[in-house]
N, C-alpha and C positions, 0 to 999 in steps of 0.2 A: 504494500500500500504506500502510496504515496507522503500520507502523513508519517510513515514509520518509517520514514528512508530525510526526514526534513532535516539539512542542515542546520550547524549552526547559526545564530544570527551575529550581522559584525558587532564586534567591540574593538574599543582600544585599551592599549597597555599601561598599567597602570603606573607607568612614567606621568602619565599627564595628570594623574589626582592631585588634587591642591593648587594646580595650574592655574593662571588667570591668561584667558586668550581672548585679541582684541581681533574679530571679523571685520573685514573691508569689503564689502558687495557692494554692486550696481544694480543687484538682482534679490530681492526680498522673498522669503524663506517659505510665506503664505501670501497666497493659496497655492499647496503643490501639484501645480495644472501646469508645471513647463520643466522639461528633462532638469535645468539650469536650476532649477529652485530645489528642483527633488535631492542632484547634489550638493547643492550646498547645503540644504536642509541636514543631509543622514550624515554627513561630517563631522557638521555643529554637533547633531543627537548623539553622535561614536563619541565624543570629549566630555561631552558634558555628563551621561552617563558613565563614564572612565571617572570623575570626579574633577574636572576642571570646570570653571567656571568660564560662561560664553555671554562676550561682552560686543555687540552687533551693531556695526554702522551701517546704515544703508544709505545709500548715496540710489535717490530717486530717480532713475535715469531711464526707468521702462513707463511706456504711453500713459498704462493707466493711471499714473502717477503724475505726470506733470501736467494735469490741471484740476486736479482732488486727490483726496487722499483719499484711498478705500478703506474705512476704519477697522470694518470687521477683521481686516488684514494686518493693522496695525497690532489693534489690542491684540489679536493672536500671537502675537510677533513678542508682543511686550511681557504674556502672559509667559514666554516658552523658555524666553533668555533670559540670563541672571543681569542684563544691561541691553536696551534698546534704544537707538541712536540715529535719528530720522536728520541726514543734510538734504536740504533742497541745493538743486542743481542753480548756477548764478550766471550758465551758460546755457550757449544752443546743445542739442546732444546730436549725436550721432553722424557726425558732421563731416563731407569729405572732405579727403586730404588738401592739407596748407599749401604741400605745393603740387597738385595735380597728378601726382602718379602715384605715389604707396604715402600713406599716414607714418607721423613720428610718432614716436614711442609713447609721447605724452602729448600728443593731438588733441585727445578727449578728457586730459585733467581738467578738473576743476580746484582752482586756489582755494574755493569753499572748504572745501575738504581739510586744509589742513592749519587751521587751530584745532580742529575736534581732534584728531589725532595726536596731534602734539601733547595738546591737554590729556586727554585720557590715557597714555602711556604712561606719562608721570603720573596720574592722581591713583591710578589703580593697581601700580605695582605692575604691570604688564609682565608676564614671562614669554610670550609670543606676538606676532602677528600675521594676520593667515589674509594675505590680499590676493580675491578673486580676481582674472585676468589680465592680461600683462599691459594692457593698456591703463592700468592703476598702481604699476610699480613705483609712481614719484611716490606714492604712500609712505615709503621706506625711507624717506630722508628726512623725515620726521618723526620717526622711530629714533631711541637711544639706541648706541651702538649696541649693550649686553642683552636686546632683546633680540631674540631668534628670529628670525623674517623669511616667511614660509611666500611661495608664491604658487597659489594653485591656476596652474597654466589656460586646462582646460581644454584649450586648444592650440594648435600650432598656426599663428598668424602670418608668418613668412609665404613668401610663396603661395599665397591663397589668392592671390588677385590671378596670378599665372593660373593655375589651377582651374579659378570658374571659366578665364578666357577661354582654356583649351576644351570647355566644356558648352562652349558657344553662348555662355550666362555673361551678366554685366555684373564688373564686381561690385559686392554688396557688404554692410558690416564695416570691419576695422582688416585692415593688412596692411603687414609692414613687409619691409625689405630683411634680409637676414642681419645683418648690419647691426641695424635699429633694434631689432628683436635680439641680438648678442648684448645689447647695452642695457637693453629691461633687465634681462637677466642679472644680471651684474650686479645688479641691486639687493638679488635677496638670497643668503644664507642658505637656503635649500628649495628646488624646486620640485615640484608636484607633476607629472606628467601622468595624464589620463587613463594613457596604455601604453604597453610595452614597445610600440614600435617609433611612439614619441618619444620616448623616454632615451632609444637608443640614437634619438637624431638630434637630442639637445643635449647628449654628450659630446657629441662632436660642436655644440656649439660653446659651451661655458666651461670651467673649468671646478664649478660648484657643486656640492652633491646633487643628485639627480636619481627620485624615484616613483614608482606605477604607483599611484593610488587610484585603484578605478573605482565606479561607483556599483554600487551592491543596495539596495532597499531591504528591509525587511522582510524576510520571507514568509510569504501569507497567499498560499497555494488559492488557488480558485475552485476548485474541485478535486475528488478525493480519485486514485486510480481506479480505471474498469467505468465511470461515468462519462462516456461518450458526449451529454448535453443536457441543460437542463430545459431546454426546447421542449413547447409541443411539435415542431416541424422537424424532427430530427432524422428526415430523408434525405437532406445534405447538410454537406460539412463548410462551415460557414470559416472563411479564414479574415482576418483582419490584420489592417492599415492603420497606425492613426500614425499623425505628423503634424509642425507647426506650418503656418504661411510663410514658407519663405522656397526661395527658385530651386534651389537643392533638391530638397521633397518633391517639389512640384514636376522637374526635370524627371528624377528618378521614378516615379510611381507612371507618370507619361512612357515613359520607355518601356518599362515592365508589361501596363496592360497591353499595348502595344505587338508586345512577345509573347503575350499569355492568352490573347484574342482567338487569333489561329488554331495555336493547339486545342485551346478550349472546346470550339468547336467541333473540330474533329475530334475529340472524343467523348463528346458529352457527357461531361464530367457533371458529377453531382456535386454543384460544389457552387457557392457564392461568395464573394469578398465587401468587406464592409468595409469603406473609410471613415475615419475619424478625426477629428481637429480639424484647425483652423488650415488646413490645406487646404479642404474642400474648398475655398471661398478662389484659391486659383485653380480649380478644377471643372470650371464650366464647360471645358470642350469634351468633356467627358461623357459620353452617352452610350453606357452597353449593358446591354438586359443582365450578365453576371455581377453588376457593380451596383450597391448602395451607397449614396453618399451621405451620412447624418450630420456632417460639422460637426462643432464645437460639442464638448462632452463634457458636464461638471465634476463626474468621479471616472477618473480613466481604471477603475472597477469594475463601473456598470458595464462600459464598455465591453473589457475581455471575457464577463460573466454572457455575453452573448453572441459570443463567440468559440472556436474550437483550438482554431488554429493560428499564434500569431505568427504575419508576415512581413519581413524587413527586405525588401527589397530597391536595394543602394549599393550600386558598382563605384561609386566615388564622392566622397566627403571628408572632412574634418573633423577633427577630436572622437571620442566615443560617443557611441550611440547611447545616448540614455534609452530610448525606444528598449532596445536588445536588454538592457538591465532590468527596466521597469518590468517584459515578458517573465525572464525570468526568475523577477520577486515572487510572478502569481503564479510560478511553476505549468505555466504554459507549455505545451508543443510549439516548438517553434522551426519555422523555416526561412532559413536568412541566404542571401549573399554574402560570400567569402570575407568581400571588404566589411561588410555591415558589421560583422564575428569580430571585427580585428580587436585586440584587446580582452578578449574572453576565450576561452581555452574549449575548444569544438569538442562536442565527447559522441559526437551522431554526422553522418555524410550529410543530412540537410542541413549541416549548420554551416557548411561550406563549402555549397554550391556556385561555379564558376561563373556563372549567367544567367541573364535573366529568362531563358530558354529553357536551363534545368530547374528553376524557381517552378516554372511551370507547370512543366513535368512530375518534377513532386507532388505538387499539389493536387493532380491527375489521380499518383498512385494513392496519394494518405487518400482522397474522398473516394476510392473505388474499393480500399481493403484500409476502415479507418480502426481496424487492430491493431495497426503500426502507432498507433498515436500513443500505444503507453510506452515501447520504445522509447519515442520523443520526451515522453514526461520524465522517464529518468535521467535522460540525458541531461534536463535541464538541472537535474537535482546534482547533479555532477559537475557542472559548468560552475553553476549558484556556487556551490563551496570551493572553486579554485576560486572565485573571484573573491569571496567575503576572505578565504585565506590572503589574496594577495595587498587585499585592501587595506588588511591589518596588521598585514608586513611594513607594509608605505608608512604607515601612522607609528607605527611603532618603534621602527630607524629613526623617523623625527624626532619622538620622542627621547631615544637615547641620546640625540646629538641636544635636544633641551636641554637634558639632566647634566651634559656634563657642562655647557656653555653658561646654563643662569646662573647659579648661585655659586660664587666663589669663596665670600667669606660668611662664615657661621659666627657673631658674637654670642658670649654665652651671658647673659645680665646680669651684674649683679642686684640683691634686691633693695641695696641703699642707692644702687645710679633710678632704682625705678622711685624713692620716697622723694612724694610733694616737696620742691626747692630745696633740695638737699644738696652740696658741693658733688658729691658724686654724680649724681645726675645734671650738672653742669659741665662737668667733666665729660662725661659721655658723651651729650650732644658735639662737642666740637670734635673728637677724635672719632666718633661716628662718624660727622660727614666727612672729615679728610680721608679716610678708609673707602667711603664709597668716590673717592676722586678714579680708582683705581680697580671697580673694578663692584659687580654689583653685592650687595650682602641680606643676610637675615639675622632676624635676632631671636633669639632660645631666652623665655622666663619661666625661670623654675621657683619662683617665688616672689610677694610680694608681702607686704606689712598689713597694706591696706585694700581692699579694691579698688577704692575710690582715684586712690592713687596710680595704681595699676591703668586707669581706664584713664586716668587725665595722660600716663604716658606713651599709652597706644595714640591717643588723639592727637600729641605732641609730634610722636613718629609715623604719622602718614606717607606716604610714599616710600615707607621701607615694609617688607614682610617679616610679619611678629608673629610668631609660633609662643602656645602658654602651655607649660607642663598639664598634662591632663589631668593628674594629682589634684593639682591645686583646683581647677575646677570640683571636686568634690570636697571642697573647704567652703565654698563662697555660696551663697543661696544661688538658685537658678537666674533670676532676674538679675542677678547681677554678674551673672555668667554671659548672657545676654547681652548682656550693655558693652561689653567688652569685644564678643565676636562681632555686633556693631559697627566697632570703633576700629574693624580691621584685623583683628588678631586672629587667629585659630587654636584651638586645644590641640592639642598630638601629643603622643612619649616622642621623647627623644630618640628611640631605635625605630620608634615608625619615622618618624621625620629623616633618619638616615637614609632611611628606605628607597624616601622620598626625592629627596634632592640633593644634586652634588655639590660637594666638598673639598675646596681646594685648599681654603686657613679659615685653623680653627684657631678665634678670638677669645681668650678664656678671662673675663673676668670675674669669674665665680667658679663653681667648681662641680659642674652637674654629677647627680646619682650614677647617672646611667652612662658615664664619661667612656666604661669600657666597650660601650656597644659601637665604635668607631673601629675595632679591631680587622683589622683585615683591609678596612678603610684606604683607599689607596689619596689618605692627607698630604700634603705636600709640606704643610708647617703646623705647627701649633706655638702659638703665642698667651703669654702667661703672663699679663700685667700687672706687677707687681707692685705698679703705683696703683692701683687701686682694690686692686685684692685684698679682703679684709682678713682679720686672724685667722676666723674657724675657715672660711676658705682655702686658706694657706694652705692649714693642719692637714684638711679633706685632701688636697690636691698632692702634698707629702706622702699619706700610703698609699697615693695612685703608683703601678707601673706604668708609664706614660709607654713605655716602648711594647707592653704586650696589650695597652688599649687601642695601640693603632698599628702602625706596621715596621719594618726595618730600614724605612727611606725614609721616615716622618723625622722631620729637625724642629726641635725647640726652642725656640728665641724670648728670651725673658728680658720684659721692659721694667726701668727702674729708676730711680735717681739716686739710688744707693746699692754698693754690692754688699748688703746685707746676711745673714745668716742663710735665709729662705732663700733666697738670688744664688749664692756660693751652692746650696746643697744641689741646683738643678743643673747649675754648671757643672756640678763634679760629677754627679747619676747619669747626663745625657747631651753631654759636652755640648749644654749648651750656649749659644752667642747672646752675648748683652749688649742690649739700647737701652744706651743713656736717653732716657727720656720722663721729664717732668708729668705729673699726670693729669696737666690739660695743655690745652695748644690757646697761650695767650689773647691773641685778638679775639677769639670765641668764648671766652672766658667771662659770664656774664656777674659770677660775684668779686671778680677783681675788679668793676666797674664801679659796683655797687662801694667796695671797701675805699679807695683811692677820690673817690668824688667830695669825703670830706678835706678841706685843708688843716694841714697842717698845725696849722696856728691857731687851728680852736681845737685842736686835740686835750683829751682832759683821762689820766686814771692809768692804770696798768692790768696787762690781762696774762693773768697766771695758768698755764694750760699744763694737768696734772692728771697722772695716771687714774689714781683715787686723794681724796682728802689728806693734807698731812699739812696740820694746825703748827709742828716746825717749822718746815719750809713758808707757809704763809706768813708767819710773825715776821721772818729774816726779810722775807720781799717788803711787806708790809714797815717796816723798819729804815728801810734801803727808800723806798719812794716816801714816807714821808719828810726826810731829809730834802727830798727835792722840792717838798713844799703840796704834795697830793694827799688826797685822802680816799680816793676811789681803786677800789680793786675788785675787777672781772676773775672769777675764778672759773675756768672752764674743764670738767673732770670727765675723764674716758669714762669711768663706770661706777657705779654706785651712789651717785648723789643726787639728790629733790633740786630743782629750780628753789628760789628762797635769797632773803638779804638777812645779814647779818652787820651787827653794828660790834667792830672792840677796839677799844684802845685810838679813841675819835678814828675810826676806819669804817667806811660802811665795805661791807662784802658780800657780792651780789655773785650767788652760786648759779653754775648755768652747766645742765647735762651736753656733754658733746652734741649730741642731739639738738639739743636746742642752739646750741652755736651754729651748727649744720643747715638749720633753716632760713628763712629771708629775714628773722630778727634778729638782724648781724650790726643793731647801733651799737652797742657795745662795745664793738672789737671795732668799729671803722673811727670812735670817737678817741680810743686808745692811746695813748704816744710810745706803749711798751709792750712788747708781747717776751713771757720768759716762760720758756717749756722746759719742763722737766719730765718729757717722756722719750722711750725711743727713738729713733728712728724707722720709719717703714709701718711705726705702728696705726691704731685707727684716726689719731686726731691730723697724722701726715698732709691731708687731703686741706687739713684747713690753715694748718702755718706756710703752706705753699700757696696760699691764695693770700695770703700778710703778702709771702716776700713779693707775689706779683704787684699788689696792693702799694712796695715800698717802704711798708710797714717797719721799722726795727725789730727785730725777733733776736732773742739773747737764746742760745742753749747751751747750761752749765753743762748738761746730760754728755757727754762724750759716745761717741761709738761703740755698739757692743766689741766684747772683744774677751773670746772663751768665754762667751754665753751669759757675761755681767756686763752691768755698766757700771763708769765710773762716776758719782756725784762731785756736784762743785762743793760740796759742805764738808766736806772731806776732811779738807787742810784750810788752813786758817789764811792764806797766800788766796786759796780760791774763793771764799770767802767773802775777803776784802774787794775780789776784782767784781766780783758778782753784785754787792753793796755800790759803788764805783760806779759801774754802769747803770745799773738803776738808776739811780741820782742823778748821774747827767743827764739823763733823757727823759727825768720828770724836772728838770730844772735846775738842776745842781751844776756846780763849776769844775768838779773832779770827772775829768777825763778817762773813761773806759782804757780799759787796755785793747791794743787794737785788734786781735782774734777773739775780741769780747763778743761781738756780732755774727750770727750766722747769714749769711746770704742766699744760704737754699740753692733747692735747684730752678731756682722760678724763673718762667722768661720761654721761651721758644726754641725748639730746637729741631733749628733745620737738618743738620748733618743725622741722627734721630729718624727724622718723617723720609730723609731721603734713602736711609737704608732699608726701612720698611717698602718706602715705594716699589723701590729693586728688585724686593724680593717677586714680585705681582708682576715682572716682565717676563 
């Protein structure tokens, strides 16, 4: 039986899930009444059902379009695609050539076209774009270079004008010169060829990949085997035609009756043929008792449900027959011309018969022993699965060459660069966008503090792709899971997301769960920023094996502004290379704006920045700046201490959690005239004495470098002491002169030798 022999239906690979793909037609999707809609339609439906999302410009450029809009067309259109994008045309269309003998490449652009394009490439994150026919390849220059630029051909335009000549037609449509048609090409990343015999003649023309995507519908047989017709007249065997208006069709189906007159006669064959479509309307010289002609047909269903036999009879044309496709969606008998077949893999002698004489002939024998017709029906069930196999070949090479072209770098977030106005997430934004100077990226958040926060930084990073641990979605209520994949993001694990997209550098500022699921990974880098990597990140990324998370060619490069403990241990495990690099890139640095905008000379107070509380160290500072004539002291502490003012010893002391320094209430520290840390280096408050030295700020650090896993204090000796007291004083007003290595200068500032080794590495 027929049904128990049904292919499968096409799909694509699931390289394209999570995809965002930007369509360029001239030819809108609904209503699927013309071969050209029906492909591009089962394209779109193969990706979008793959798990990409299909974002559709139509460029209104067909009749019934340019002087209404047929809406029921529209809203279907709107209803189907995850983005619908209606440009009116700001030109004549279809226009002959500028200079009288073959059309340029972009004869029939329209400049309309491209703001929409431009704009929607950036706002959406584009990972493709799929521009129907090559008289719309200017499309592509308003494309970013890292998006993919697919061009589905369709048809071979060259030599078409020669072609109708030598077929005694006037040329009709678009044709170029081969030339012109080598320069469309040029334009896009990978081309689309119909059928295999195109596909082997625009190798010889470009030097870009080149592959068959033919087209294949749904298979949805019309009747089941052993069902001859669902006719009450089932004395003959009814074969049918259907075709658009245009000279091709009209040529060819004239010539066939022509050859089929004759023999018909002489054998009075049981048998009638039915035309269909808009052909009819150039078939008035048509008059023969075996011929119906019905026009136009709203479901080309009804159609072959009233019929037996479909008939493609066409000794020369361009591109693939949709006809031949659409027959065998509905698992039709079919009997074609050899050319009609090109592109479909003939598995029956009537699917590639030599002329229009043996068309005939066949159709003689099928209506006089119409037993043969389930022959036929297998055959088609044969033909249907080489093509829906080769369709999903073509899709699926594309796909591969996505996966490895879009996504280059992976940042991994941390969850203090995602916390509302926090120095880290200042920090981010500016070495985000330098990173994407070079090359496109995504971002991994495996945790946030807040949603709220979470969702203002998806809305902040628009035009980049944000992936959110899926974890975390079962922390946060549903609506505000919601609000999030809104604002752009997506849920996935991290080993599905690998799955998913390639991987060229991995950006580590945090230190994901699932860091080992890269193994095998063929990473080109991993980067380990150590100016913003907080401790427990650090600890986490320590018992990683970084060489069996990923593979034996993966190189480490750890960023820093200090070779710190953590820095040295990565260099010694996986020799890896250090960038000197500060942890933000200055001009984008929006709370060094913010600190530096007070002057000088209305500065008031000192800001003591301190692991945890220590009432020592605060008396000696506090001691030291009221000599200079102050009585204000900022105390800023990595961990364990409440917001709160204290008053001793005429001092007020206004306690502030790192945290609260980290946010936009930074008067405190910008009103300062002293900053004196007494915490590590590398450690968490790093991110904000590097935003002083940008600031200009004076920053004192008694704290010396680690060194065998201690530090050394200024309260030490009585020598350090005094220089610590000293410097204080003069910089709250005092006349005693610091010692001159009293001051720190950090690493703040820019660094280009830094941005430029990383760029290098991305060539």
């Amino acid at each position: 039986m027929l049904d128990q022999l049904a292919p499968q239906q096409p799909t694509a690979s699931a390289e394209w899930a999570g995809k965002t793909v930007l369509v360029v037609s001239p030819t809108p999707t609904h209503p699927q009444d013309y071969g050209n809609r029906k492909r591009i339609y089962r394209v779109c439906k193969m990706l979008q059902d793959a798990g990409a999302k299909i974002h559709f410009i139509h460029y209104a450029s067909e009749a019934e379009w340019r002087d209404a809009i047929p809406e029921q067309a529209q809203t279907a259109m709107m209803r189907e695609w995850d983005g619908y994008y209606l440009v009116t045309p700001s030109r004549w269309l279809h226009t002959a050539p500028s200079n009288g003998e073959h059309h340029d490449k972009d004869d029939w652009w329209d400049p309309q076209l491209e703001p929409m394009i431009g704009w929607l490439t950036k706002k959406l994150m584009v990972d493709a774009v799929i521009v129907n026919y090559t008289w719309l390849t200017k499309a592509f220059e308003f494309v970013p270079n890292h998006v993919l630029k697919v061009l589905d051909t369709h048809d071979k335009f060259s030599n078409r004008k020669e072609l109708l000549l030598s077929q005694g037609l006037k040329p009709e449509f678009f044709y170029l010169t081969e030339q012109s048609e080598k320069e469309a090409f040029a334009r896009a990343d990978m081309l689309w060829a119909i059928k295999s015999e195109e596909e082997a003649i625009f190798r010889t023309m470009t030097d870009k990949p080149v592959t068959t995507v033919p087209h294949a519908d749904l298979f949805e047989p019309i009747r089941a085997a052993g069902a001859l017709s669902n006719r009450a007249d089932a004395d003959e065997l009814v074969f049918g035609i259907i075709g658009a208006k245009n000279n091709i069709n009209t040529l060819n189906t004239t010539r066939f009756l022509e050859a089929a007159k004759p023999i018909f006669k002489e054998h009075l064959a049981p048998l009638k043929i039915v035309i269909a479509g808009t052909v009819c309307e150039l078939l008035d010289h048509i008059d023969l008792p075996f011929v119906e002609k019905i026009g136009w047909v709203d479901d080309s269903r009804e159609f072959y449900e009233r019929i037996d036999v479909a008939l493609i009879p066409m000794e020369f044309s361009t591109g693939l027959k949709i006809k031949t496709a659409e027959a065998l969606s509905f698992g039709m008998p079919i009997v074609s011309h050899a050319h009609a077949f090109e592109g479909y893999k003939p598995h029956h002698p009537y699917h590639r018969l030599g002329s229009f004489q043996e068309i005939a002939e066949a159709c003689v024998d099928l209506a006089c022993e119409p037993e043969r017709l389930e022959s036929l029906r297998t055959a088609t069930v044969a033909t249907y699965g080489a093509v829906v196999e080769q369709m999903e070949d073509g899709v699926a090479k594309t796909g591969a060459m996505l996966r490895g072209e879009r996504d280059k770098t992976l940042i991994c977030v941390s969850k203090e660069a995602v916390a509302k106005g926090s120095i880290a997430q200042a920090a981010f934004r500016g070495y985000r966008e330098y990173l994407s100077y070079r090359g496109p990226i995504a971002l991994f958040v495996q945790d946030a503090d807040k949603p709220s926060d979470l969702l203002r930084f998806c809305m902040a990073n628009r035009g980049v792709r944000i992936f959110v641990d899926e974890a975390y979605r079962d922390r946060i209520q549903p609506a505000q899971a919601q609000q999030i994949a809104e604002a752009g993001a997506r849920f996935i694990t991290l080993p599905a997301l690998r799955k998913e997209i390639g991987v060229r550098f991995l950006w580590l500022d945090a230190t994901p769960a699932d860091l080992g699921c890269f193994a095998g990974e063929s990473i080109e880098r991993i980067y380990v920023n150590a100016a913003q990597m907080s401790p427990a990140d650090q600890a986490a990324l320590a018992a990683v094996d970084l060489n069996a998370a990923t593979d034996a060619f993966t190189r480490v490069t750890v960023l820093a502004a200090d070779d710190t403990p953590f820095v040295s241990s990565l260099r010694e495990a996986y020799g890896a290379e250090m960038v000197h690099m500060p942890p933000y890139w200055e001009k984008k640095f929006d709370p060094m704006h913010e600190l530096v905008s007070w002057e000088p000379a209305g500065r008031y107070g000192v800001t003591l920045v301190l692991p945890r509380r220590s009432p020592a160290i605060e008396r000696v500072v506090a001691r030291a700046m009221k000599a200079g004539g102050d009585r204000l002291l900022t105390v800023v502490v990595e961990e364990g201490a409440e917001a709160g003012v204290e008053y001793r010893d005429d001092v007020e002391y206004r306690i502030m959690p790192l945290a609260e320094a980290e946010s936009p209430r930074r008067e405190h520290l910008r009103n300062a005239r002293l900053t004196v840390a007494f915490t590590p280096r590398g450690g968490p408050s790093e991110r904000l004495l590097e935003t002083l030295y940008a600031a200009r700020h004076p920053v004192l650090r008694p704290v010396e470098p680690e060194r065998h896993g201690r530090s050394a204090s200024a309260l030490q000796t009585p020598r350090r002491l005094w220089s610590l007291m000293c410097a204080i004083a003069a910089h709250v007003g005092g006349e005693i002169a610091p010692h001159p290595d009293a001051l720190d200068r950090g690493s703040a500032g820019r660094n280009d030798a830094g941005w430029t080794r990383i760029w290098a590495h991305a060539t």
